[in-house]
C-alpha positions in Angstrom: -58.5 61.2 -29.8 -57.8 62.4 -26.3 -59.9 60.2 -23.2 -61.2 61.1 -20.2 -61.6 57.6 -18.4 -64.0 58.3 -15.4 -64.8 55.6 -13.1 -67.8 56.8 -11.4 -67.9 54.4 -8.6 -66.4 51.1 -7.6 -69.9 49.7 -6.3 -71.6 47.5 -8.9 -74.8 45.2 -8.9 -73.1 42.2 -9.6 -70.2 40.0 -8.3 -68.2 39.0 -11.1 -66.0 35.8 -10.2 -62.7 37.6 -11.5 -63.6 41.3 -10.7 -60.2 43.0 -9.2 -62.2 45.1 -6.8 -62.4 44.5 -3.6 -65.5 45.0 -0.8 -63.6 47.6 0.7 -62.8 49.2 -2.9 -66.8 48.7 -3.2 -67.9 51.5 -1.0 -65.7 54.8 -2.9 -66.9 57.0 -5.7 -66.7 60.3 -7.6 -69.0 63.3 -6.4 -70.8 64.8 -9.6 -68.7 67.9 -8.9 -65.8 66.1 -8.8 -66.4 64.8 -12.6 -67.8 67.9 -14.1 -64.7 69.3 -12.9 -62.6 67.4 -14.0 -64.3 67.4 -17.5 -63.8 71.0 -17.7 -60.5 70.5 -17.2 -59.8 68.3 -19.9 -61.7 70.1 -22.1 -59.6 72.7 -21.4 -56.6 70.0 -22.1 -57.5 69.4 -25.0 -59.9 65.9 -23.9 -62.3 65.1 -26.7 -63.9 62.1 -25.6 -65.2 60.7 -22.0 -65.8 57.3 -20.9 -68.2 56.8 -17.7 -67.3 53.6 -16.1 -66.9 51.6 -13.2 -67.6 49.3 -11.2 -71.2 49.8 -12.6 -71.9 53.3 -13.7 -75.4 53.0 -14.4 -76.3 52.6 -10.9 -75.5 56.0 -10.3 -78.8 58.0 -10.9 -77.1 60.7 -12.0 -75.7 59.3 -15.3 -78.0 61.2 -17.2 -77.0 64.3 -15.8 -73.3 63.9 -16.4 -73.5 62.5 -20.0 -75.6 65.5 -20.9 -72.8 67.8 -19.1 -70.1 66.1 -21.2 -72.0 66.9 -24.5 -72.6 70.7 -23.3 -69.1 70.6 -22.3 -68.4 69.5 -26.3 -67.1 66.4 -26.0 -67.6 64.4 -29.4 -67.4 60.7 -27.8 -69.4 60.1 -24.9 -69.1 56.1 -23.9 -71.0 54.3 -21.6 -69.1 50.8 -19.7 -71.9 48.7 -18.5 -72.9 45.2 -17.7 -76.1 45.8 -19.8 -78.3 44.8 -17.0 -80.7 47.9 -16.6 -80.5 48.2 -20.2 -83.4 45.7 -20.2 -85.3 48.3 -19.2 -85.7 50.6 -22.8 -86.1 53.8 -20.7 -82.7 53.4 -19.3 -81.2 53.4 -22.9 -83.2 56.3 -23.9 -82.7 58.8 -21.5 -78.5 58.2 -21.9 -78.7 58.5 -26.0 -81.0 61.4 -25.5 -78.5 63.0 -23.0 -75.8 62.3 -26.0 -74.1 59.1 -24.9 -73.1 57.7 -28.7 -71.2 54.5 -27.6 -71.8 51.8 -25.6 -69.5 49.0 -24.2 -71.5 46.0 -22.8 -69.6 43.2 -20.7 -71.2 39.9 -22.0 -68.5 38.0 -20.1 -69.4 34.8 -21.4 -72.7 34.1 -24.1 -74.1 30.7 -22.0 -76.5 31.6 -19.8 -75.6 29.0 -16.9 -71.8 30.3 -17.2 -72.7 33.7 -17.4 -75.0 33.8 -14.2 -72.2 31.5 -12.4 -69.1 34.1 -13.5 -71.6 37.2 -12.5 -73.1 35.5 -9.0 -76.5 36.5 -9.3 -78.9 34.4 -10.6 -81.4 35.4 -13.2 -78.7 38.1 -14.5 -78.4 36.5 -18.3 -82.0 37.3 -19.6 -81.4 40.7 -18.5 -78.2 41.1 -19.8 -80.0 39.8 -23.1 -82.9 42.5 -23.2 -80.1 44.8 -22.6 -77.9 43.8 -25.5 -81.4 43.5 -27.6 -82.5 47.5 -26.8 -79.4 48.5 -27.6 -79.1 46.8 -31.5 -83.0 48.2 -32.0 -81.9 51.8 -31.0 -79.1 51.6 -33.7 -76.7 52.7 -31.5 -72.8 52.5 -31.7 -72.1 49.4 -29.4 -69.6 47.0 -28.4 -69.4 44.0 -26.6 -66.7 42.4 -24.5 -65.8 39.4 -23.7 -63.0 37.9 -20.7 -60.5 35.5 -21.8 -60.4 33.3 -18.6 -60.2 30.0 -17.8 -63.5 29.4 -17.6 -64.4 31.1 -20.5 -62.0 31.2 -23.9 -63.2 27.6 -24.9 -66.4 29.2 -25.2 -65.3 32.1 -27.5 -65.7 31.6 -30.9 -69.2 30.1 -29.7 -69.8 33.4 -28.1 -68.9 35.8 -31.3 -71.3 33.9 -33.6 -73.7 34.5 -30.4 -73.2 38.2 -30.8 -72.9 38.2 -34.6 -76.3 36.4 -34.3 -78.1 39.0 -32.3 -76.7 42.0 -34.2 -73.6 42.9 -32.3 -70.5 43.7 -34.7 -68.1 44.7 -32.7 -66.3 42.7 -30.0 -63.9 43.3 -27.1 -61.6 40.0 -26.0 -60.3 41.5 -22.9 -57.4 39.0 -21.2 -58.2 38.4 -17.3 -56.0 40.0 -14.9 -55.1 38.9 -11.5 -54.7 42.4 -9.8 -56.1 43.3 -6.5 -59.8 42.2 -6.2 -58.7 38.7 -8.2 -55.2 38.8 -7.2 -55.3 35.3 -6.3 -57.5 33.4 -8.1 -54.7 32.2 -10.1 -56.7 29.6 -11.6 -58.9 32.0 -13.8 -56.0 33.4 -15.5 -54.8 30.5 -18.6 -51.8 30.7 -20.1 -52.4 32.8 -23.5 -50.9 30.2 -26.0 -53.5 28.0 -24.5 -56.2 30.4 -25.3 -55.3 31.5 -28.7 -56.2 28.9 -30.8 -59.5 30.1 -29.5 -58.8 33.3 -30.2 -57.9 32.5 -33.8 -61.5 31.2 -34.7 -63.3 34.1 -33.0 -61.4 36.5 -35.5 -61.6 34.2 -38.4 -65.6 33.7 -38.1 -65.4 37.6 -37.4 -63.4 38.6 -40.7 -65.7 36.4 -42.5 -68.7 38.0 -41.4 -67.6 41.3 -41.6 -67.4 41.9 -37.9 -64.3 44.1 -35.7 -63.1 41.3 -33.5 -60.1 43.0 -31.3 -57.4 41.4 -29.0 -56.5 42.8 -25.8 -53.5 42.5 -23.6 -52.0 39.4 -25.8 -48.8 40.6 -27.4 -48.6 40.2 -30.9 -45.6 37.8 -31.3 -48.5 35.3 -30.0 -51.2 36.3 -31.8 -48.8 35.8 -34.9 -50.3 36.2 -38.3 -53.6 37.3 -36.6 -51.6 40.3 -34.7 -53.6 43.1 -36.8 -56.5 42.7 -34.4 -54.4 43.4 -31.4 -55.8 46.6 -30.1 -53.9 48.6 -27.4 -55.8 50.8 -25.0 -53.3 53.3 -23.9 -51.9 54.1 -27.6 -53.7 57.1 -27.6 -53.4 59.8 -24.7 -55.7 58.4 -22.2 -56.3 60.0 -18.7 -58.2 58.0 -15.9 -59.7 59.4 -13.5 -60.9 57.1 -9.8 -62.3 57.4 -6.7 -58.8 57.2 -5.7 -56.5 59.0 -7.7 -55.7 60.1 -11.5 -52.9 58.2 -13.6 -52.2 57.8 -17.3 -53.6 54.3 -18.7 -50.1 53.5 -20.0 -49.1 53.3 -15.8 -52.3 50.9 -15.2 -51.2 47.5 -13.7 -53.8 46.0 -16.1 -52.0 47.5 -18.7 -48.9 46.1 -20.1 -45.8 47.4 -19.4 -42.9 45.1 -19.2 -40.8 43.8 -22.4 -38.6 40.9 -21.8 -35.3 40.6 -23.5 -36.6 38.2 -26.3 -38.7 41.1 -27.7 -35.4 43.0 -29.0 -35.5 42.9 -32.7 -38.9 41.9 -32.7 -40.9 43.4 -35.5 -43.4 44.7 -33.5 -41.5 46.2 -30.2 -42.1 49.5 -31.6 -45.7 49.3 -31.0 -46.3 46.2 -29.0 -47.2 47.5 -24.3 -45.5 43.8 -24.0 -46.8 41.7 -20.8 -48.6 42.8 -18.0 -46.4 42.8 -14.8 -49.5 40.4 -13.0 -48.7 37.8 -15.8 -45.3 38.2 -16.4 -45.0 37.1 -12.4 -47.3 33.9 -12.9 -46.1 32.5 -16.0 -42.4 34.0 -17.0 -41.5 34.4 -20.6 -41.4 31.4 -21.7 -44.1 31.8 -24.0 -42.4 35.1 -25.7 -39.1 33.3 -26.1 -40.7 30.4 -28.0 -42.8 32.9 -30.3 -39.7 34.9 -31.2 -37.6 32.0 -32.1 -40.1 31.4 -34.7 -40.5 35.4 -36.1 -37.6 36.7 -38.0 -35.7 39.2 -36.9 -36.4 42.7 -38.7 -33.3 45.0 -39.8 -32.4 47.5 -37.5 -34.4 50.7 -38.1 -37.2 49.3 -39.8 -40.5 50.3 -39.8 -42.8 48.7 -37.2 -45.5 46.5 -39.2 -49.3 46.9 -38.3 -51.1 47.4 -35.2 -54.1 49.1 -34.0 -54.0 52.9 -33.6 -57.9 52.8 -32.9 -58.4 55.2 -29.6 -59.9 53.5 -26.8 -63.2 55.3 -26.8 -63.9 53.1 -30.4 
């Protein structure tokens, strides 16, 4: 599946604590002919699924309006990236699912409501956030949550998948921070991954159990070891995104991965695996990839790759 990622606008109603944009990134967005343009286009490219994002997308009042162009346009997924918020309000779901958004991604951050409202900065944020999450499991529609491995936050994670599990959310995001322009340096909300996935581990073992999709993003797979099937890679698939700014392929994202360090030749997974992103390669070294390999056989020269997730980014 071929994405159209379109961040609407940079602006958002809250004030996440490890956001990478910035105040001045705050004030730029996309004109609506600017995206239906640009849909066309990629329809024409052969683009069969959109994602409207942000910042906060659904503070744009014209959401509505360009969801239902992307399904006359005949795009077959049709995502909306929110932080649930005005989903409290059931007429905000409605109108998008009757316009033909079919997926929803919600960022939960972090399930405890004093956390969540302190990550977010704006109190009185986490029942909303709730409502939100609550409309969209009564609607029945697709919908998946995410979650930030931060400091703050990856103690908190299997705690937070039974949370979700618990309301009727079966599919979650664990997206790795990333300290890139906005949180650049705020170098202490960024762990070291080793010392989150132990964390990790339990969040995918209670989700496996219960039948839930609990995926791994941005952690190479060397150190999710034998939990590495539920690392999930954004730009596997032929993903386009589309800014305020500019237009680049996901695989040239800073928060994407994109640098391999000597240790991962001959590991079984280099064929598959984005490696470290550049942001935490620069704060923490390799160390952590050396000390992983040392313990993973090496795999003969021209063998397969083993597992991974092929899953487009839309899912």
């Amino acid at each position: 599946m071929a994405l159209l990622d379109v961040i609407l606008t940079y602006d958002c109603n809250l004030a996440c604590d490890y956001c990478t944009l910035t105040d001045h990134m705050r004030g730029r967005s996309l004109s609506a002919q600017a995206v239906v343009g640009a849909m066309r286009r990629g329809r024409a490219a052969g683009y069969d699924a959109v994602s409207f994002t942000g910042g906060e997308p659904t503070i744009r009042r014209d959401l509505p309006v360009l969801v239902r162009a992307a399904r006359d346009l005949g795009f077959s997924g049709i995502k909306v990236q929110s932080n649930g918020l005005l989903f409290a309000h059931p007429p905000n779901v409605d109108r998008l699912v009757a316009a033909g958004a079919n997926l929803f991604h919600v960022s939960v951050h972090t399930h405890e409501e004093a956390a969540y409202d302190r990550m977010v900065r704006r109190a009185g944020a986490w029942p909303l956030m709730v409502r939100g999450i609550e409309n969209l499991v009564a609607r029945g529609v697709a919908l998946r949550a995410d979650l930030i491995v931060a400091t703050a936050t990856f103690r908190m994670l299997p705690a937070a998948v039974r949370w979700l599990h618990a309301r009727g959310v079966r599919r979650v995001d664990l997206w790795f921070v990333s300290l890139t322009d906005g949180n650049r340096d705020n170098v202490a909300s960024m762990p070291r991954m080793t010392e989150a996935v132990p964390a990790m581990r339990e969040a995918f073992a209670f989700g496996r159990a219960q039948g839930m999709e609990v995926r791994s993003l941005h952690v190479p797979r060397c150190l999710l070891g034998a939990d590495a099937a539920h690392a999930h890679d954004p730009g596997s698939d032929r993903v386009t995104v589309l800014t305020p700014d500019s237009s680049f392929e996901l695989l040239d994202s800073r928060l994407a991965g994109r640098a391999h360090v000597p240790a991962c030749e001959g590991c079984a997974w280099r064929a598959v695996c984005p490696g470290l992103r550049p942001d935490y390669l620069a704060h923490y070294g390799d160390g952590e990839i050396v000390e992983a390999r040392a313990r993973q056989p090496l795999r003969a020269a021209g063998s397969p790759a083993q597992g991974g997730s092929g899953a487009s980014s839309i899912s």
